[in-house]
N, C-alpha and C positions, 0 to 999 in steps of 0.2 A: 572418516578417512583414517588409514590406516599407515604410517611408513614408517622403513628403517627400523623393524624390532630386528631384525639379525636372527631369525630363526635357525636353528641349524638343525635339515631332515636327517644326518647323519648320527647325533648324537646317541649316546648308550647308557640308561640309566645304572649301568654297572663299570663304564667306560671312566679312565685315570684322566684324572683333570689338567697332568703332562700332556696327554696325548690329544687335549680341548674335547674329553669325552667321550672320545668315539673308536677307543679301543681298550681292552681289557688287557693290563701291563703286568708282570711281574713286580712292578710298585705298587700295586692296588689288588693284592691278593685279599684283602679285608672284604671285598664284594661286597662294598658301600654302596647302596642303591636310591636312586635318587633322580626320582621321577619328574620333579618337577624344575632341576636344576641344579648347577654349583657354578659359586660365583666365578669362577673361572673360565666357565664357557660360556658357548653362545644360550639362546633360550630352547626349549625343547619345545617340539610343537605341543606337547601337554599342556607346560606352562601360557601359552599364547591364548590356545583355545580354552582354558581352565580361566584367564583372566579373563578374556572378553564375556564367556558365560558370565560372571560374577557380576561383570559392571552391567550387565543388561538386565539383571537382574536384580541389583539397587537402586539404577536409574535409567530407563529407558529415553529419555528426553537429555541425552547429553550432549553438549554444544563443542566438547574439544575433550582429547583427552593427552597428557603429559604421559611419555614413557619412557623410563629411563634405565641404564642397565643392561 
């Protein structure tokens, strides 16, 4: 079971972390890219489906899992 990670479908891995990522600002002319996150915003679905891959993949017999962030 899975709740409450806060995915956010809008997010822009070139998107100003003023605007929670999901626009490209005149503050963020750097075109900092950043696929899997900033701790600012919500999680990107890359990050989501990049973690569940992992832990299925360490442990496929897990009884609960903590996620926070």
């Amino acid at each position: 079971m899975l709740s409450d990670a806060h995915v956010d479908m809008q997010y822009r891995a070139d998107g100003d972390p003023a605007s929670r990522c999901r626009n490209q600002t005149l503050n963020n002319l750097k075109k900092v890219f950043r696929k899997f996150g900033h701790f600012q915003c919500d999680t990107p679905i890359e990050l989501l489906i990049s973690a569940i891959s992992a832990a299925k993949r360490l442990d496929s017999d897990v009884d609960f899992v903590i996620w926070l962030g």
